[in-house]
C-alpha positions in Angstrom: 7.7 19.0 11.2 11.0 17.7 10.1 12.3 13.9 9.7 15.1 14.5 12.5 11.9 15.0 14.6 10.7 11.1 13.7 11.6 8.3 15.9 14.4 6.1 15.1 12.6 3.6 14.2 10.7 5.6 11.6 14.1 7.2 10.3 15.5 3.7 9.6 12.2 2.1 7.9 11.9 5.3 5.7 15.5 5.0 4.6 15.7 1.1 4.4 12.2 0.9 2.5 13.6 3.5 0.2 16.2 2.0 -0.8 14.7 -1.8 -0.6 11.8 0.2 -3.2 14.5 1.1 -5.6 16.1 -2.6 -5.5 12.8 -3.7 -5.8 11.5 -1.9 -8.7 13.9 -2.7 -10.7 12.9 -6.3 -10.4 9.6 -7.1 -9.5 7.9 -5.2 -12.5 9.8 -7.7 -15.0 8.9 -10.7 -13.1 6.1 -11.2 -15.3 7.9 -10.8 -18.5 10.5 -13.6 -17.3 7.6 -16.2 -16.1 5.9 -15.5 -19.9 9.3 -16.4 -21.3 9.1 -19.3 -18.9 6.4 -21.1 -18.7 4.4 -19.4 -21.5 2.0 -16.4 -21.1 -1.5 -18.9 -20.0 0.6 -20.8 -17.0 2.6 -17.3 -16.2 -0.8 -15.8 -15.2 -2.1 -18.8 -13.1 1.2 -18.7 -11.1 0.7 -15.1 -10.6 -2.6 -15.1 -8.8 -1.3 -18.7 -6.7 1.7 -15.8 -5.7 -0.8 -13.5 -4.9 -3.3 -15.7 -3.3 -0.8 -17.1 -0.6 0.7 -13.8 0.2 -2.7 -13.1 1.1 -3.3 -15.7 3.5 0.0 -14.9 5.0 -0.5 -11.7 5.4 -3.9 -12.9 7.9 -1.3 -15.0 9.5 1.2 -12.2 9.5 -1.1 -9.7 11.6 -2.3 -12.5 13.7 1.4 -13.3 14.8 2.5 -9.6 15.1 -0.5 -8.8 17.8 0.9 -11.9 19.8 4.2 -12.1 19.8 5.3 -8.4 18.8 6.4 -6.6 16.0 9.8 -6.8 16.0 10.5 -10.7 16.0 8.1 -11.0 12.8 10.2 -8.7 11.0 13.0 -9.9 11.7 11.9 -13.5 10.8 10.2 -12.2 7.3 13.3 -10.5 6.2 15.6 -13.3 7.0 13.4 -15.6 5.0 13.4 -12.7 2.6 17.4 -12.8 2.1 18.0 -16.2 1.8 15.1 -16.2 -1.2 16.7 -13.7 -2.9 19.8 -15.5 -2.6 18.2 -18.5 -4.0 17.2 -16.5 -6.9 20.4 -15.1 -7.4 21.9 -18.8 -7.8 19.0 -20.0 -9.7 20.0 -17.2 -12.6 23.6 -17.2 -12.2 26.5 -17.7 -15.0 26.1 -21.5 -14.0 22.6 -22.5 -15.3 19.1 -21.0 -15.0 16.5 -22.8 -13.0 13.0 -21.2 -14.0 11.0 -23.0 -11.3 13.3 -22.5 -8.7 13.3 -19.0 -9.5 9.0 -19.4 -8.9 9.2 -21.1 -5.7 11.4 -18.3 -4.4 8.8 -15.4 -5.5 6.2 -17.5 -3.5 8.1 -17.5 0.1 9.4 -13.6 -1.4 5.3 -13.1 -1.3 4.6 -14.9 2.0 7.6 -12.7 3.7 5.8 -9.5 2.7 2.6 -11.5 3.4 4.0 -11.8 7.0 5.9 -8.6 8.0 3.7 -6.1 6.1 1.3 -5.9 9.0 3.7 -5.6 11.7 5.5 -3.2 9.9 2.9 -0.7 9.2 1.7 -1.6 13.0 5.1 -0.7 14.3 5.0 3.0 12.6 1.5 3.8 13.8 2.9 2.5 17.1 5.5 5.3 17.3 3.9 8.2 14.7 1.7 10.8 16.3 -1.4 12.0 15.2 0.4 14.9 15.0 3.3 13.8 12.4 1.2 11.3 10.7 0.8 13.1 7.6 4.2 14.3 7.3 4.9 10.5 7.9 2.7 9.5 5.2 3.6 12.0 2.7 7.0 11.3 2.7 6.2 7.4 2.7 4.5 8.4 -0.5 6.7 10.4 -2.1 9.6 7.9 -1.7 7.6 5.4 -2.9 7.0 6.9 -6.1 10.8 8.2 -6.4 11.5 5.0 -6.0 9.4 3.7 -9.0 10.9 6.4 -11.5 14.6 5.2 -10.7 14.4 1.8 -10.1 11.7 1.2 -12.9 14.1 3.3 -15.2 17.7 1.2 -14.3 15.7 -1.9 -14.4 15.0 -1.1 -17.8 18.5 -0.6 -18.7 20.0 -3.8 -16.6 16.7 -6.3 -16.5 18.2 -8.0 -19.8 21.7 -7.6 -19.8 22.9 -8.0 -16.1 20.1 -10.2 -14.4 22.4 -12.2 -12.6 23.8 -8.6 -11.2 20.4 -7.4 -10.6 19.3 -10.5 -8.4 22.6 -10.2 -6.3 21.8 -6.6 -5.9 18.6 -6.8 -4.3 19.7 -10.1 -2.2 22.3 -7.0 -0.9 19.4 -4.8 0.1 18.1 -7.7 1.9 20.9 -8.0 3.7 21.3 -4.6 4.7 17.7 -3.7 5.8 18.3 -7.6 8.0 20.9 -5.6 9.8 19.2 -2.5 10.2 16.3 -4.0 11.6 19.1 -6.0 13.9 20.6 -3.0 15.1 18.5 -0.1 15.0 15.4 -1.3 14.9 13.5 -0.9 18.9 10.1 -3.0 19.8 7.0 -1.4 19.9 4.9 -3.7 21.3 5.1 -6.2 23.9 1.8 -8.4 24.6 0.9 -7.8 28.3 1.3 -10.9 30.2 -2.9 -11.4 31.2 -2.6 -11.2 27.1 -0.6 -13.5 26.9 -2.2 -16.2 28.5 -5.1 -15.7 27.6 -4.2 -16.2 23.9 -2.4 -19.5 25.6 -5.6 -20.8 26.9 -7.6 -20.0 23.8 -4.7 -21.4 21.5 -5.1 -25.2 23.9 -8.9 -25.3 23.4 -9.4 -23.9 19.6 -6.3 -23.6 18.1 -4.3 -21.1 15.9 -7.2 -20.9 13.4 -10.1 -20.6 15.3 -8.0 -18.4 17.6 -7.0 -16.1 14.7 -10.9 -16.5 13.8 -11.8 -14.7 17.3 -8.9 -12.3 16.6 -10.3 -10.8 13.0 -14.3 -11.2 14.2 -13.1 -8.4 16.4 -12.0 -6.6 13.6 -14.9 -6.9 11.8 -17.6 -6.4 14.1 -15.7 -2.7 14.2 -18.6 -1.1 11.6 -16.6 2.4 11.5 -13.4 0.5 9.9 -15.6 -1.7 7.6 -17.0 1.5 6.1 -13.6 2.9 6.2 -12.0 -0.2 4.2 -15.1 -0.2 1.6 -14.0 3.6 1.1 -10.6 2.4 0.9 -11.7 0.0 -2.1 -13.2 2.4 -3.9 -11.0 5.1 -4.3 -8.1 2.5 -5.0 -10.1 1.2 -7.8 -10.7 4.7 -9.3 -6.8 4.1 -9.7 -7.0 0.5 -10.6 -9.9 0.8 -13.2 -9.0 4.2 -14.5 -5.4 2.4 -15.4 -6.3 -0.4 -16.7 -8.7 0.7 -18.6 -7.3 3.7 -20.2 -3.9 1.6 -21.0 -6.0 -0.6 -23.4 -8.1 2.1 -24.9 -5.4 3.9 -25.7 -3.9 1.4 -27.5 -7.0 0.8 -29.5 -8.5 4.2 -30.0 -5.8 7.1 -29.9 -4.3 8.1 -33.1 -1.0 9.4 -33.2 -0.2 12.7 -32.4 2.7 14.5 -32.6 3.9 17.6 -30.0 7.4 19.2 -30.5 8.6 17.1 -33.7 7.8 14.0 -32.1 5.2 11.3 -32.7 3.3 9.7 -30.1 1.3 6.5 -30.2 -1.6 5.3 -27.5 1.3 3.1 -26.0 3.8 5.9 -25.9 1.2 8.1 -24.3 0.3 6.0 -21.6 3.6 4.9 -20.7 4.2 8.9 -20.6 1.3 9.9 -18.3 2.4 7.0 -16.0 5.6 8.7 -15.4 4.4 11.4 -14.9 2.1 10.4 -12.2 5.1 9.7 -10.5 7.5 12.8 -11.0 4.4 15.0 -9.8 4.1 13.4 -7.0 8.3 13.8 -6.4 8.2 17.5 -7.4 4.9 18.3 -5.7 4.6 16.4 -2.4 6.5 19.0 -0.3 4.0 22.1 -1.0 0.7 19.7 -0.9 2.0 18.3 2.8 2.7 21.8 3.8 -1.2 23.6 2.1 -2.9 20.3 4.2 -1.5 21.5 7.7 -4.0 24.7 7.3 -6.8 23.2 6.4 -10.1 21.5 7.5 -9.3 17.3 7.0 -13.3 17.1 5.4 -12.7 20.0 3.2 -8.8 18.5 2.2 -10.9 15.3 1.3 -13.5 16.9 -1.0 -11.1 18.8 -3.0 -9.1 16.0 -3.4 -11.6 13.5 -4.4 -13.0 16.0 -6.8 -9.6 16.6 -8.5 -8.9 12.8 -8.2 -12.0 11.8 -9.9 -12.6 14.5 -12.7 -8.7 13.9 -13.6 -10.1 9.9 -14.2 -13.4 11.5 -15.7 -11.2 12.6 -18.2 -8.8 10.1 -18.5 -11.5 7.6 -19.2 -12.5 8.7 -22.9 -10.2 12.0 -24.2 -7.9 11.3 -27.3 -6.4 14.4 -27.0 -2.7 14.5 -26.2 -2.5 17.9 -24.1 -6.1 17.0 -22.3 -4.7 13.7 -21.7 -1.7 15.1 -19.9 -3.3 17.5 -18.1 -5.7 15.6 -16.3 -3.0 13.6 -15.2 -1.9 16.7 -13.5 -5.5 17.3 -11.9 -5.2 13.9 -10.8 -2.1 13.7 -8.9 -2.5 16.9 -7.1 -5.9 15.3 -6.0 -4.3 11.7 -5.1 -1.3 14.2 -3.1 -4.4 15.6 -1.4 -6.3 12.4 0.3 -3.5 9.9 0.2 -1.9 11.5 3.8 -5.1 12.4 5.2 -6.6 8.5 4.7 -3.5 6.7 6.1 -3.7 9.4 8.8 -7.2 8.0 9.4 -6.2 4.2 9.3 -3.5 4.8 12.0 -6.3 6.2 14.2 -8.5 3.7 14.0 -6.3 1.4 14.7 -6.4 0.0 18.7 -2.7 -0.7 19.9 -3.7 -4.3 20.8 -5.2 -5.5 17.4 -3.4 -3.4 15.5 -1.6 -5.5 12.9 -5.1 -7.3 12.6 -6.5 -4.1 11.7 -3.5 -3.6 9.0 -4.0 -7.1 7.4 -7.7 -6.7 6.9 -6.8 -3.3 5.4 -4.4 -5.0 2.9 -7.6 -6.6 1.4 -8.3 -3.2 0.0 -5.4 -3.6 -2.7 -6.7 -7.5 -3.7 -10.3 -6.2 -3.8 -9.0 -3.2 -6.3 -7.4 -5.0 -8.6 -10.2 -6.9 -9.1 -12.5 -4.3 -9.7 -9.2 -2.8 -12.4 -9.6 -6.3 -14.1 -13.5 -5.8 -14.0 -13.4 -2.5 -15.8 -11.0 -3.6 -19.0 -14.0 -6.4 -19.3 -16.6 -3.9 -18.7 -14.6 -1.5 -21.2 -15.7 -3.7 -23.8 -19.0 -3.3 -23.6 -19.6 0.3 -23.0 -18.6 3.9 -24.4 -15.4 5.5 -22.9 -17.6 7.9 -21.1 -19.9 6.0 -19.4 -16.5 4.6 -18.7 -15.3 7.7 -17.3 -18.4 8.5 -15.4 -17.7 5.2 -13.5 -14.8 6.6 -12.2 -16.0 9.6 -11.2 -19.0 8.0 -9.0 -16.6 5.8 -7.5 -14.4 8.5 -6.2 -17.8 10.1 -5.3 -18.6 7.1 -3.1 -15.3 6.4 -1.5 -15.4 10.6 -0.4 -19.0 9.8 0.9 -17.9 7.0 3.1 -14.7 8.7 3.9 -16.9 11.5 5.3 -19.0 9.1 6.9 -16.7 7.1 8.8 -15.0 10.3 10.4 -18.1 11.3 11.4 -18.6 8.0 13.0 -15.0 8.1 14.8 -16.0 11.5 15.6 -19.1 10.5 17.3 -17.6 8.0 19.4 -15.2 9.5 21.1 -17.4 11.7 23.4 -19.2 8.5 24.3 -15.9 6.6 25.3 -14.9 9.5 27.3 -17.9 9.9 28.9 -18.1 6.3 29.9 -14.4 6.7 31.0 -15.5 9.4 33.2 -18.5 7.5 34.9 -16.3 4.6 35.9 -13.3 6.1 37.8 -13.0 8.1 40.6 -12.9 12.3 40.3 -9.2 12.4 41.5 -7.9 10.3 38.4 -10.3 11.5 35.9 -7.8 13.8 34.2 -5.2 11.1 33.8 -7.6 9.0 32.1 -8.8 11.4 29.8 -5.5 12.1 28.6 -4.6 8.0 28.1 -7.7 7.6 26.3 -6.8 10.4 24.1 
């Protein structure tokens, strides 16, 4: 498996999301830190969760619109909007004034552009991935993502204060460029059929959009394999979510400083450090991991990597020691390598081409629902000993493997049924082509 092997529509959304990463991480992290200056910390965090709240009904809207009228269109339309916000922004911080709520009201239609082509894009690469090159796909995906985060959270650090104006115009650039690609390069993967079509027309006369996009997610969730798959996802995200949040604040609180190699280090210091390094294992490591999961069993890949996951977090939750805390980071990562491919492997498949960007806005619930549970924990934190703590991370990973395991069992189950239906309904002489299209 190679990435001159992917489709070209892969090739350009790996490249232009790499690069639109970078941009973007050496923005979006400091966003908070310039709404504090702002409006003041208490107002900064309301107009955070109004951001986050309508990218999330955009991103309903988003899969609803990518099922019906294809994937390529809504891209298109989201990073065109996209552009013009960063370009807004850019003016709105410029050497000619700064215009703080201007600067807000961009974020918001920044958040309802991802809200709108973040289904149909992750639609349109399950559309041309095989199960085959999936977790190749996925690793990769992953890997740049978390390049991305080293280098652009690094120069944003260096330019976020100095060169704002710079940085803005920069990622209004990236905009531009990945608009073109998309323009260019960029092929449809999904044309409604025309029966579709007009059926959607009909329904859209007599209940309109919202009941229409009602009927469209009901379907979604009357699918009890994915539900379990999606409460899986939740869990193990939250591991993440909880495990983070939580250890950032105890740290700060509880570690005394330690030094290693002539220097000090304080509980911030070390959890900024273990962060990174999250990130530059995953870089340096992704490669061998992708190529160890090819030869082995997907249930057995799981259960090693939830274990490694969730004992790293075990530990993370209460040590104080600075060569524990570093190595369960270690532990961790390897297991996040692990089951991070194999899941979004899993979505992809259960995933049917018609409600497919449905399927991905549901599943986008599974970051919201998270970060909740990460809020939960610092809360929670307060009121229980850093290893019950820890013990809560480990169950959780326990869970999310359990209903991991379950839900491929489920898929699993299923198929034979489908195929022998398939086989009952069709004549003998076309039974072998339809066993292949259902596959």
């Amino acid at each position: 498996m190679s990435f001159r092997s992917l489709h070209l529509n892969l090739k350009v959304r790996l490249i232009d999301s790499f690069l639109s990463m970078i941009l973007g991480n050496m923005l979006w992290p400091f966003m908070t830190i310039y709404l504090a200056v702002q409006f003041g910390a208490k107002l900064a965090g309301v107009l955070m969760i109004v951001n986050i709240v309508v990218g999330l009904f955009a991103n309903f809207y988003g899969g609803y619109v990518s099922d019906k009228f294809g994937r390529r269109k809504v891209l298109l339309l989201g990073e065109l909007l996209r552009f013009l916000a960063f370009a807004v922004m850019a003016g709105a911080n410029s050497p000619l004034g700064e215009y703080p709520t201007v600067t807000f009201l961009m974020m918001v239609v920044n958040s309802i552009c991802w809200g709108l082509s973040g289904p149909a894009n992750e639609a349109m690469m399950i559309d041309v991935s095989t199960p085959e090159n999936r977790k190749f796909l996925f690793s990769l995906q992953y890997w740049a993502a978390n390049f991305s985060l080293v280098v652009g959270g690094v120069a944003g650090g260096f330019f976020y204060d100095s060169h704002r104006f710079e940085l803005f115009c920069a990622v209004a650039l990236g905009s531009l460029i990945s608009l073109l690609l998309i323009y260019f390069f960029i092929q449809e993967t999904y044309v409604p059929t025309e029966e579709a079509e007009a059926t959607e027309g009909e329904g859209k006369d007599k209940r309109g959009v919202l009941r229409e996009m009602w009927g469209n997610y009901k379907l979604v969730l009357q699918d009890k394999t994915f539900i379990v798959f999606t409460l899986a996802s939740v869990f193990i995200l939250a591991v993440e979510k909880m495990g983070m949040s939580y250890t950032g604040v105890r740290l700060a609180e509880e570690f005394v400083t330690q030094r290693l190699f002539a220097y000090e280090f304080t509980g911030v210091n070390i959890f900024g450090i273990i962060s990174a390094e999250n990130s530059v294992i995953v870089v340096l490591l992704t490669a061998f991991v992708t190529r160890w999961l090819a030869k082995i069993n997907e249930i057995k890949a799981l259960t090693i990597g939830m274990l490694l996951y969730g004992t790293g977090f075990f530990v993370l939750g209460f040590s104080n020691s600075l060569l524990l805390l570093l190595v369960s980071m270690v532990v961790l990562t390897v297991g996040e390598l692990i089951w991070v491919p194999i899941k979004q492997s899993m979505l992809a498949d259960m995933a049917p081409e018609k409600n497919r960007s449905a399927y991905m806005a549901v599943n986008g619930l599974v970051f919201r629902g998270a970060m909740v549970l990460g809020s939960l924990a610092v809360t929670l934190g307060a009121y229980l000993p850093s290893a019950a703590m820890g013990a809560i991370f480990f169950l959780s990973a326990l869970l999310g493997l359990n209903l991991l395991v379950a839900s491929i069992k489920a898929k699993a189950k299923a198929r034979p049924q489908v195929m022998m239906s398939v086989q009952t309904a069709v004549p003998p002489t076309t039974t072998t082509a339809v066993k292949l299209a259902v596959k």
